[in-house]
C-alpha atoms as an extended CHARMM CRD file, in Angstrom:
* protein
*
        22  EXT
         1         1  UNK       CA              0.0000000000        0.0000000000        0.0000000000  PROA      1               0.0000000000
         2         2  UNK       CA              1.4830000000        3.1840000000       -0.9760000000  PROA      2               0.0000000000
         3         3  UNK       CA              0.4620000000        6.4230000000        1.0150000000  PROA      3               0.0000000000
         4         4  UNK       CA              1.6800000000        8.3320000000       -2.7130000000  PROA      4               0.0000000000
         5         5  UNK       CA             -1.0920000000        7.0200000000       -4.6670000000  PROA      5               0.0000000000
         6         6  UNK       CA             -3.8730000000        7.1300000000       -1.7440000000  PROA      6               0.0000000000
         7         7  UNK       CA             -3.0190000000       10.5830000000       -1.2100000000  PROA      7               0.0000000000
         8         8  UNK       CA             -3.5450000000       11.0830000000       -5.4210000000  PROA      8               0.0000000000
         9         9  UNK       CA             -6.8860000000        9.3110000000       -5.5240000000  PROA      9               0.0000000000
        10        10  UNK       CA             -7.9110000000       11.7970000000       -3.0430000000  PROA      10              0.0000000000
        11        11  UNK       CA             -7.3040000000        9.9080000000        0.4960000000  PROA      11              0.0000000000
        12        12  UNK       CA             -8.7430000000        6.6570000000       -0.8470000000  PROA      12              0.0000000000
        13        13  UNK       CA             -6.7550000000        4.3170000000       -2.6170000000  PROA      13              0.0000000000
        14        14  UNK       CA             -7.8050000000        1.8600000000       -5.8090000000  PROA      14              0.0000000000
        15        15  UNK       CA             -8.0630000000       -1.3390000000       -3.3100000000  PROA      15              0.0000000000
        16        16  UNK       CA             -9.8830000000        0.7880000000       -0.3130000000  PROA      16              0.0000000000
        17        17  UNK       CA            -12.3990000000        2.0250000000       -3.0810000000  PROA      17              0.0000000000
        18        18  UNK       CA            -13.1030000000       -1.6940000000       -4.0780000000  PROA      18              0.0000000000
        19        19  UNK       CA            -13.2300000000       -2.9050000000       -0.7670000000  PROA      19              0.0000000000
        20        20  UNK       CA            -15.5170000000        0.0580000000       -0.1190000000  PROA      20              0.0000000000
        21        21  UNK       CA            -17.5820000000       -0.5230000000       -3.4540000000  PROA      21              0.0000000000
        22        22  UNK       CA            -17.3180000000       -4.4420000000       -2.5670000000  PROA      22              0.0000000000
């Protein structure tokens, strides 16, 4: 998990938006 690309997606990161989206 890199905080870099978290921080570019706008504090969520690809795999925390799927998990979120499930």
């Amino acid at each position: 998990m890199s905080e870099q690309g978290t921080k570019k997606s706008g504090g969520l990161s690809r795999r925390d938006f799927l998990k979120l989206m499930g």
